[in-house]
mmJSON file of the N, C-alpha and C atoms, coordinates in Angstrom:
{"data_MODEL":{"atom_site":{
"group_PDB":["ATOM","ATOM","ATOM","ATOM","ATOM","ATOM","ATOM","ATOM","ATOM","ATOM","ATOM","ATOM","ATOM","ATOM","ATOM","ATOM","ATOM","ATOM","ATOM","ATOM","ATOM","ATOM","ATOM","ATOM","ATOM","ATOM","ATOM","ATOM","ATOM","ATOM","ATOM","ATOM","ATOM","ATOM","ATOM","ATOM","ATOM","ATOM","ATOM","ATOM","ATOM","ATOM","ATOM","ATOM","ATOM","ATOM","ATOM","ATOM","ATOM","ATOM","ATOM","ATOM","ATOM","ATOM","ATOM","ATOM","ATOM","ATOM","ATOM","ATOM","ATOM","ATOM","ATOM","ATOM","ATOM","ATOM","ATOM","ATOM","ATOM","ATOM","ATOM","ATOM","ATOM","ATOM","ATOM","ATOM","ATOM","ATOM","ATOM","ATOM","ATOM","ATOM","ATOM","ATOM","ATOM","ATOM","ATOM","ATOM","ATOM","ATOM","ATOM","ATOM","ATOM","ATOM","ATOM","ATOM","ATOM","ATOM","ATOM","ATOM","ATOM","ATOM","ATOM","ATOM","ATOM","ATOM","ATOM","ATOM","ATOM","ATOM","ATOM","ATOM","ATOM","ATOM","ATOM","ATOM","ATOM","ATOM","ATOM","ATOM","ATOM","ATOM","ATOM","ATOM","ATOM","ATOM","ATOM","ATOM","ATOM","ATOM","ATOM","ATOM","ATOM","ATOM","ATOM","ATOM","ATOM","ATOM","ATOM","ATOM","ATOM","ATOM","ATOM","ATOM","ATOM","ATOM","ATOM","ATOM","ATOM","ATOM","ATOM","ATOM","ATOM","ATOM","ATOM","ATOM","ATOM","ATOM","ATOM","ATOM","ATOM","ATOM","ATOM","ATOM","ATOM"],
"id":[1,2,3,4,5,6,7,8,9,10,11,12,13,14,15,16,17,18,19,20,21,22,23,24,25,26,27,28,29,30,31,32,33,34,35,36,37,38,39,40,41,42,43,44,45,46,47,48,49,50,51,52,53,54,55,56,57,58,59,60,61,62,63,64,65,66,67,68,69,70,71,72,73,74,75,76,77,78,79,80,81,82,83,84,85,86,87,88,89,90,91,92,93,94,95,96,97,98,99,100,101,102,103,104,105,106,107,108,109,110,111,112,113,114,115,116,117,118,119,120,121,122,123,124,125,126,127,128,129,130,131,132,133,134,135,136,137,138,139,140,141,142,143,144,145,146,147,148,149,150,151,152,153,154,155,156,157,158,159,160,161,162,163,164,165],
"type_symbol":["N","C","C","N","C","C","N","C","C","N","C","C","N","C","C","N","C","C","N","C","C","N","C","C","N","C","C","N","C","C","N","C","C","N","C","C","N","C","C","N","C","C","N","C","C","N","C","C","N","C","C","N","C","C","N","C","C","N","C","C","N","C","C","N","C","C","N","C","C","N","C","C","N","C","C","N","C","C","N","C","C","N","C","C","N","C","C","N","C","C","N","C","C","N","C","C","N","C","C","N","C","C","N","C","C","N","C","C","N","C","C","N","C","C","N","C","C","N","C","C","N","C","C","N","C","C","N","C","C","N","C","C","N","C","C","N","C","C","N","C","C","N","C","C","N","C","C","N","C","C","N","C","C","N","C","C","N","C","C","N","C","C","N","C","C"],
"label_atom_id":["N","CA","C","N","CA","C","N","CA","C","N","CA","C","N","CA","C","N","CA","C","N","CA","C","N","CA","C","N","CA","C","N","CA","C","N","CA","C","N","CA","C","N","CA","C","N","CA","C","N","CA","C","N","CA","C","N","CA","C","N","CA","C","N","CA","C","N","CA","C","N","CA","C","N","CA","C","N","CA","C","N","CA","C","N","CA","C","N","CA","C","N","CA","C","N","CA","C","N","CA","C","N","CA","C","N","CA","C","N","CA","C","N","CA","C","N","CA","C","N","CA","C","N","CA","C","N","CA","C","N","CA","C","N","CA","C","N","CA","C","N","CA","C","N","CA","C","N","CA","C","N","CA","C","N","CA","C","N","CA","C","N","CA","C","N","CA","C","N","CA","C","N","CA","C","N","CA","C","N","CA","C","N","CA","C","N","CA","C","N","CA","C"],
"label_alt_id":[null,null,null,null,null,null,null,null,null,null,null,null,null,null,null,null,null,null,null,null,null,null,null,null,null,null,null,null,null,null,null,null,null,null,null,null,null,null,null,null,null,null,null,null,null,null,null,null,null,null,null,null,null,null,null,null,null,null,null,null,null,null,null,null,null,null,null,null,null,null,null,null,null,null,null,null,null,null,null,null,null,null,null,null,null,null,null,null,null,null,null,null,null,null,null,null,null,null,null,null,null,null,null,null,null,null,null,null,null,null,null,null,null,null,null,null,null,null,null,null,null,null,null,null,null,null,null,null,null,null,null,null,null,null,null,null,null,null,null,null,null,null,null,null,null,null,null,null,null,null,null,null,null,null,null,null,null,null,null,null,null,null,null,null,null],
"label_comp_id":["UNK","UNK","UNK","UNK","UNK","UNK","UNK","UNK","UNK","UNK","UNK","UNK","UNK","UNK","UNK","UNK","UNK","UNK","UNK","UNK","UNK","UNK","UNK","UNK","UNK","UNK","UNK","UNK","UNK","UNK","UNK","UNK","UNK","UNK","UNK","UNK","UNK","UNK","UNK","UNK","UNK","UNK","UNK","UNK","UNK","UNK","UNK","UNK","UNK","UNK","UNK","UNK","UNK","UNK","UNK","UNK","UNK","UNK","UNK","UNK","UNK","UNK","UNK","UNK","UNK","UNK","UNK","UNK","UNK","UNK","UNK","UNK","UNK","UNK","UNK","UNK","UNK","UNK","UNK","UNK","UNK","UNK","UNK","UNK","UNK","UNK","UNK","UNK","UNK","UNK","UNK","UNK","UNK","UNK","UNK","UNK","UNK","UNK","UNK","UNK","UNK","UNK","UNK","UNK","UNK","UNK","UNK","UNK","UNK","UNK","UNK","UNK","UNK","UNK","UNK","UNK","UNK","UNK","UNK","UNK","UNK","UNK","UNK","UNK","UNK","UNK","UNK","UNK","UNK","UNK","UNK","UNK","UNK","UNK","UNK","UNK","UNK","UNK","UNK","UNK","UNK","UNK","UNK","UNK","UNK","UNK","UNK","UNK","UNK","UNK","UNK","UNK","UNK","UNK","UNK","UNK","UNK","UNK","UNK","UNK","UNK","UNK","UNK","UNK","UNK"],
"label_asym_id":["A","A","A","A","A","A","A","A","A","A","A","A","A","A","A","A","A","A","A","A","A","A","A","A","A","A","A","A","A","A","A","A","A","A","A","A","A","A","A","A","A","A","A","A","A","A","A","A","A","A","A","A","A","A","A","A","A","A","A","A","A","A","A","A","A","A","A","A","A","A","A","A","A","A","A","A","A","A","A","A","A","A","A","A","A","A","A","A","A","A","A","A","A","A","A","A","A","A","A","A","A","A","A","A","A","A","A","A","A","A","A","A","A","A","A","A","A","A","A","A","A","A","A","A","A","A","A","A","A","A","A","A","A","A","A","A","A","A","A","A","A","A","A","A","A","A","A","A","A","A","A","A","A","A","A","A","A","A","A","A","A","A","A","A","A"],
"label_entity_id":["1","1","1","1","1","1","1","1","1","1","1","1","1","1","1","1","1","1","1","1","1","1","1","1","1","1","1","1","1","1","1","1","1","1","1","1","1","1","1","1","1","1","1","1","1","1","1","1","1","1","1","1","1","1","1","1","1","1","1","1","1","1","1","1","1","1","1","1","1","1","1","1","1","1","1","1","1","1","1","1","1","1","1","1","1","1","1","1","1","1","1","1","1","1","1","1","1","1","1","1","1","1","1","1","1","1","1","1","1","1","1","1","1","1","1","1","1","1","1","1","1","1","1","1","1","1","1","1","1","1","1","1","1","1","1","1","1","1","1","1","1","1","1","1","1","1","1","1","1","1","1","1","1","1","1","1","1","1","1","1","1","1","1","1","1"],
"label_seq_id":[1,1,1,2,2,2,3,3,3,4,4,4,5,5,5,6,6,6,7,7,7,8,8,8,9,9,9,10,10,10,11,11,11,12,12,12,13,13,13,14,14,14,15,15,15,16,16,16,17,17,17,18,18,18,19,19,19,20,20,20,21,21,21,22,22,22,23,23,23,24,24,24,25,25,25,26,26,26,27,27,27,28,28,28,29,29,29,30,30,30,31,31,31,32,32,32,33,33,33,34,34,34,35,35,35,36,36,36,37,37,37,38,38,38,39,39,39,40,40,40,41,41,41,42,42,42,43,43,43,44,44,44,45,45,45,46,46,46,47,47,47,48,48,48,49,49,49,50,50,50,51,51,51,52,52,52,53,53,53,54,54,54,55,55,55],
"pdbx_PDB_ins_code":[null,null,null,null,null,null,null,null,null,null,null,null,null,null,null,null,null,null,null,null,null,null,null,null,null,null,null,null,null,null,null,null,null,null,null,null,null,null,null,null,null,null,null,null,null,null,null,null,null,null,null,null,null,null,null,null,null,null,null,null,null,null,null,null,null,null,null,null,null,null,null,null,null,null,null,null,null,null,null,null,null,null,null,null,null,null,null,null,null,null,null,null,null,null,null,null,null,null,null,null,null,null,null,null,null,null,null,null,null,null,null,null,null,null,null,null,null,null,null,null,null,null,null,null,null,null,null,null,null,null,null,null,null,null,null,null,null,null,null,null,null,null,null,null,null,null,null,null,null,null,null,null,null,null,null,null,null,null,null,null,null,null,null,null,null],
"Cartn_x":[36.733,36.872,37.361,38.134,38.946,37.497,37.136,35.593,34.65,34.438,33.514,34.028,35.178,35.835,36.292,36.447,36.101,35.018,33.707,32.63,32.135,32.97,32.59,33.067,34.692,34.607,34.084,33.651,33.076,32.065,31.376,29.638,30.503,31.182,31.534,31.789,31.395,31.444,32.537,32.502,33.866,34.744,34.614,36.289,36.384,35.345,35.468,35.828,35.936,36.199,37.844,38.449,39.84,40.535,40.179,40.897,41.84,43.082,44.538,44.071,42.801,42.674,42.256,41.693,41.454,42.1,43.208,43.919,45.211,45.317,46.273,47.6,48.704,49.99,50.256,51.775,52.156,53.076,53.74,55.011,56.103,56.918,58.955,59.039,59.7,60.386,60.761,60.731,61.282,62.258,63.292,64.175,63.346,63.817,63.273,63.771,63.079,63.898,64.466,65.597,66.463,67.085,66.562,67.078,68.463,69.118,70.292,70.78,70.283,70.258,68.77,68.844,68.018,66.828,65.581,64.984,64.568,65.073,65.009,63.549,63.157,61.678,61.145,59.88,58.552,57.739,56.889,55.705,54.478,53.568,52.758,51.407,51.22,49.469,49.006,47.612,45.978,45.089,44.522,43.488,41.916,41.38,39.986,38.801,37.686,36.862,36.777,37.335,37.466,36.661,35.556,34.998,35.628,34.93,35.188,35.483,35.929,35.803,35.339,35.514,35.091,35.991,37.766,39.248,39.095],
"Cartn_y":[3.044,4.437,4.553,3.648,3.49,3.282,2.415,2.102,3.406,4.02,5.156,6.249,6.419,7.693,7.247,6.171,5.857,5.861,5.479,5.817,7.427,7.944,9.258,10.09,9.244,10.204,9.824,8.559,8.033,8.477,9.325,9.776,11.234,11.756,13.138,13.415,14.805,14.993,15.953,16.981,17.544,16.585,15.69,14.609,13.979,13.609,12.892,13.867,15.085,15.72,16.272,16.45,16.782,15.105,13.976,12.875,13.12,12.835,12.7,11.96,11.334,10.627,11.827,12.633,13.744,14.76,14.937,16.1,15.715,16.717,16.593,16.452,16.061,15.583,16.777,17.278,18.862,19.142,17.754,17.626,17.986,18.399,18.244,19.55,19.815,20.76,22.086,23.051,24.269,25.258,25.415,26.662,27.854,28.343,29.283,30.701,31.984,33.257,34.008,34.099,34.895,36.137,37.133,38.409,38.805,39.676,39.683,40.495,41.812,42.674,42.462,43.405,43.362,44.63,44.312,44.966,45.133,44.2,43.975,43.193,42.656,41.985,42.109,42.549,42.854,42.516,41.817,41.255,41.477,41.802,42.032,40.997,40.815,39.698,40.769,40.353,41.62,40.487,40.942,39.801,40.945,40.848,41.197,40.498,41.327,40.205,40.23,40.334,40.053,40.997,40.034,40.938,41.747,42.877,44.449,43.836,44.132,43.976,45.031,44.864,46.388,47.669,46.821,47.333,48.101],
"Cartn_z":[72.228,71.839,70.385,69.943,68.326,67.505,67.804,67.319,67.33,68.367,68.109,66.994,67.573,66.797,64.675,64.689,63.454,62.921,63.538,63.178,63.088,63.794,63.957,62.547,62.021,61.326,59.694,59.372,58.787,58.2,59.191,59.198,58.749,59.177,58.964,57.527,56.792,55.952,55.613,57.043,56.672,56.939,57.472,57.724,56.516,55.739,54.301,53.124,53.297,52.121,52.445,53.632,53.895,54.378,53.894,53.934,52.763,53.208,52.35,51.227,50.874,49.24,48.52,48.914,48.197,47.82,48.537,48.21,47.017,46.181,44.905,46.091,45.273,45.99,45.729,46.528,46.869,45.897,45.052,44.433,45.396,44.332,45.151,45.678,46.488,47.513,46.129,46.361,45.068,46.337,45.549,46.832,46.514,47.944,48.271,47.564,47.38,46.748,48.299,48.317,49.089,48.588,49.234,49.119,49.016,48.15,47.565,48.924,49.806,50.716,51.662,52.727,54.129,53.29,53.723,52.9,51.514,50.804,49.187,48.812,49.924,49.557,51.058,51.219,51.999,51.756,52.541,52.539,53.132,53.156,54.473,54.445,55.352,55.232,56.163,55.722,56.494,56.507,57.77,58.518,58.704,57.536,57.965,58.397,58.903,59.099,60.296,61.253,62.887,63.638,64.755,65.459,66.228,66.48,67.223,68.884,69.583,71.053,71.756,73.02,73.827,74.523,73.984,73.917,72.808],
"occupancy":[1.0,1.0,1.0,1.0,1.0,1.0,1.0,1.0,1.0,1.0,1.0,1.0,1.0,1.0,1.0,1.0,1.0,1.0,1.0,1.0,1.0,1.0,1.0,1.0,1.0,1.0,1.0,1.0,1.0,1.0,1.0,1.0,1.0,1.0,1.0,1.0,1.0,1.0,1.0,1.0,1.0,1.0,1.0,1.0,1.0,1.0,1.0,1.0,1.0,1.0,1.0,1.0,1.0,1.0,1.0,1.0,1.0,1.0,1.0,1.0,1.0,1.0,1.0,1.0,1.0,1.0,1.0,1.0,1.0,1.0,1.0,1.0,1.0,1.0,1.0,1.0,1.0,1.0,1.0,1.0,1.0,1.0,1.0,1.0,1.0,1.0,1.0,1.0,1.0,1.0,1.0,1.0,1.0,1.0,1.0,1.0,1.0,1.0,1.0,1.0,1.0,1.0,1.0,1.0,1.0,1.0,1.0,1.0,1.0,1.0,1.0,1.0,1.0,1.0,1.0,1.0,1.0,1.0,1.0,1.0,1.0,1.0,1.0,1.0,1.0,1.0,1.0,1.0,1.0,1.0,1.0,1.0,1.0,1.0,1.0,1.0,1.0,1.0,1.0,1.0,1.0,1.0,1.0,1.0,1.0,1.0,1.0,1.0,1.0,1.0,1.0,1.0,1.0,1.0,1.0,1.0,1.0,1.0,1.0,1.0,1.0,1.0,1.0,1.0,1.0],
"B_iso_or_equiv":[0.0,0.0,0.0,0.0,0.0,0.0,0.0,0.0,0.0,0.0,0.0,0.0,0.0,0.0,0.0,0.0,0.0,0.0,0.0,0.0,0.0,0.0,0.0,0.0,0.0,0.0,0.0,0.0,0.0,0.0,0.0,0.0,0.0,0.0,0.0,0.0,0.0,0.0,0.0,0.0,0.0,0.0,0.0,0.0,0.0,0.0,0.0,0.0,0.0,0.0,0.0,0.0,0.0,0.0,0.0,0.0,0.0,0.0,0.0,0.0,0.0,0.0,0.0,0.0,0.0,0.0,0.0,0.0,0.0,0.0,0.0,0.0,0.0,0.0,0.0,0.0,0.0,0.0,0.0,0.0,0.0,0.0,0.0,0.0,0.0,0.0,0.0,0.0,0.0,0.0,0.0,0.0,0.0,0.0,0.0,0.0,0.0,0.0,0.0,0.0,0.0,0.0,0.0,0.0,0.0,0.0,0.0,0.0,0.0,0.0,0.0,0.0,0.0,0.0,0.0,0.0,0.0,0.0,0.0,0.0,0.0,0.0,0.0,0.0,0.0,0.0,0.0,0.0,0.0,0.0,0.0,0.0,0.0,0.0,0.0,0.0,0.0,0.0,0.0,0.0,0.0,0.0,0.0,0.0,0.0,0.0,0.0,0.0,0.0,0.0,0.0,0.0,0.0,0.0,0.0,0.0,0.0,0.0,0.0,0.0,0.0,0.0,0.0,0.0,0.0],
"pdbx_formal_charge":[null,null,null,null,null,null,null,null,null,null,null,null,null,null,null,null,null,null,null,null,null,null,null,null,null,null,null,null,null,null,null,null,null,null,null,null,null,null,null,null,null,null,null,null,null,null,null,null,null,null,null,null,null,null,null,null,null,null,null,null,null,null,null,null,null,null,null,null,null,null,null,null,null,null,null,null,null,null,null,null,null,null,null,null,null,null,null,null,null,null,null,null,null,null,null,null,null,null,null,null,null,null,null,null,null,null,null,null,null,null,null,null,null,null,null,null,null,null,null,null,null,null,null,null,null,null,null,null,null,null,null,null,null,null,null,null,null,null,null,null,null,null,null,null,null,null,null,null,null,null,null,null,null,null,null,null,null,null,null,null,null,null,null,null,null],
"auth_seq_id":[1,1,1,2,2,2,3,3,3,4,4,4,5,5,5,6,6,6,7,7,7,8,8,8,9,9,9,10,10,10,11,11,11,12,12,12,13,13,13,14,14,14,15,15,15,16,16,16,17,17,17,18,18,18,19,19,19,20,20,20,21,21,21,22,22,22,23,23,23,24,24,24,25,25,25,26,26,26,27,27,27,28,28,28,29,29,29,30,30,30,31,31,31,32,32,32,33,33,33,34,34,34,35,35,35,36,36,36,37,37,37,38,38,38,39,39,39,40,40,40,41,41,41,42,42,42,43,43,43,44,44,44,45,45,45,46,46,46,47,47,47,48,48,48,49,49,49,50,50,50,51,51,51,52,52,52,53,53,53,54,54,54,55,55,55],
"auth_comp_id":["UNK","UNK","UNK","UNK","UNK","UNK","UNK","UNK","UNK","UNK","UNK","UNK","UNK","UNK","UNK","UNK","UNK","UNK","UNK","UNK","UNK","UNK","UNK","UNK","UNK","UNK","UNK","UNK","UNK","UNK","UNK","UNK","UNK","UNK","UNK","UNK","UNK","UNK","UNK","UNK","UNK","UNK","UNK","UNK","UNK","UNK","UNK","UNK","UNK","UNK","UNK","UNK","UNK","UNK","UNK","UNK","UNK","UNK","UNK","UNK","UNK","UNK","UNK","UNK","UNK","UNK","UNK","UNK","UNK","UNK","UNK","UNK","UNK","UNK","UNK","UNK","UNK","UNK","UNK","UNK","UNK","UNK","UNK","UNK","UNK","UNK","UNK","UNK","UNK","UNK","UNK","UNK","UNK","UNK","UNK","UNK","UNK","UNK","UNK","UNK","UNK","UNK","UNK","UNK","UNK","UNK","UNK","UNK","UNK","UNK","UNK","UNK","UNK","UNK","UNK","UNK","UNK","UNK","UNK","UNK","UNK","UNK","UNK","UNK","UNK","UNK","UNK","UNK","UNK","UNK","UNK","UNK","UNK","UNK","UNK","UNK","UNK","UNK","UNK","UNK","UNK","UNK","UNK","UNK","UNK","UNK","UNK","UNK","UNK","UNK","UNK","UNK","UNK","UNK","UNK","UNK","UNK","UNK","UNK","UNK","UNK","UNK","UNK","UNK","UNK"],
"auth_asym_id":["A","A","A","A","A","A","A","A","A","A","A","A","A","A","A","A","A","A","A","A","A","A","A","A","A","A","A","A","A","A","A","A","A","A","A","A","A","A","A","A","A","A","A","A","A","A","A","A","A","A","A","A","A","A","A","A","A","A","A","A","A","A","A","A","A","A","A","A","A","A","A","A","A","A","A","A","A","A","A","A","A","A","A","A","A","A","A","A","A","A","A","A","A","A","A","A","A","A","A","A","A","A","A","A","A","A","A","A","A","A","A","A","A","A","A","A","A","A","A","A","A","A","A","A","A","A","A","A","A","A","A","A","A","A","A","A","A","A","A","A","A","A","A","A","A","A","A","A","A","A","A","A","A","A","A","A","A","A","A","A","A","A","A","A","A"],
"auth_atom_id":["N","CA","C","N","CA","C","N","CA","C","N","CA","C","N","CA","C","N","CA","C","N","CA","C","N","CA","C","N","CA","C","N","CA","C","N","CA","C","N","CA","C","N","CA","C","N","CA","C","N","CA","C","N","CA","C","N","CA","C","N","CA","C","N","CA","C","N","CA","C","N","CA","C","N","CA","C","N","CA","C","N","CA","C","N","CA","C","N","CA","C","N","CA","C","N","CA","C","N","CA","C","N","CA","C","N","CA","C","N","CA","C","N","CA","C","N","CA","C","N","CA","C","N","CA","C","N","CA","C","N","CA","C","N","CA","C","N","CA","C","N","CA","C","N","CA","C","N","CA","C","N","CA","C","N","CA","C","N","CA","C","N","CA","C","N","CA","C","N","CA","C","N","CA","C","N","CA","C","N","CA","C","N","CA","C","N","CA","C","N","CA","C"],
"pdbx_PDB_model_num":[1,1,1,1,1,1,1,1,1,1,1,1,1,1,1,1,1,1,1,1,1,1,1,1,1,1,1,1,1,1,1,1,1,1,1,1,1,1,1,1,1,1,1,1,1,1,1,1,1,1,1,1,1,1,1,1,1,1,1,1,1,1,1,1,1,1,1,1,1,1,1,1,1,1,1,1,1,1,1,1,1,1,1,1,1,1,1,1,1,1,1,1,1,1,1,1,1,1,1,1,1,1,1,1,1,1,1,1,1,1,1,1,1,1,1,1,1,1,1,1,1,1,1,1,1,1,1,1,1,1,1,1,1,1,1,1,1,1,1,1,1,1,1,1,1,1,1,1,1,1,1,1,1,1,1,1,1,1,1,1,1,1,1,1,1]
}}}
């Protein structure tokens, strides 16, 4: 099974382009920004794109 699945990803092209030799290094850790008060920074993320259902 080690044998197949190496071959498998061998042949793969998306597995050859997201192999860890390709990707730039992330560098060092940076602190984080923390809000001085509750509410002082908001964020929001939006997810478009998503099919309709029948809800």
């Amino acid at each position: 099974m080690k044998r197949q699945i190496s071959e498998f990803v061998y042949a793969c092209l998306t597995c050859q382009k997201s192999k860890i030799e390709h990707q730039k290094p992330s560098g060092l850790l940076q602190p984080m920004f923390v809000p001085e008060w509750k509410w002082d920074s908001i964020a929001m993320d939006f997810v478009r794109g998503l099919p309709k259902t029948k809800k």
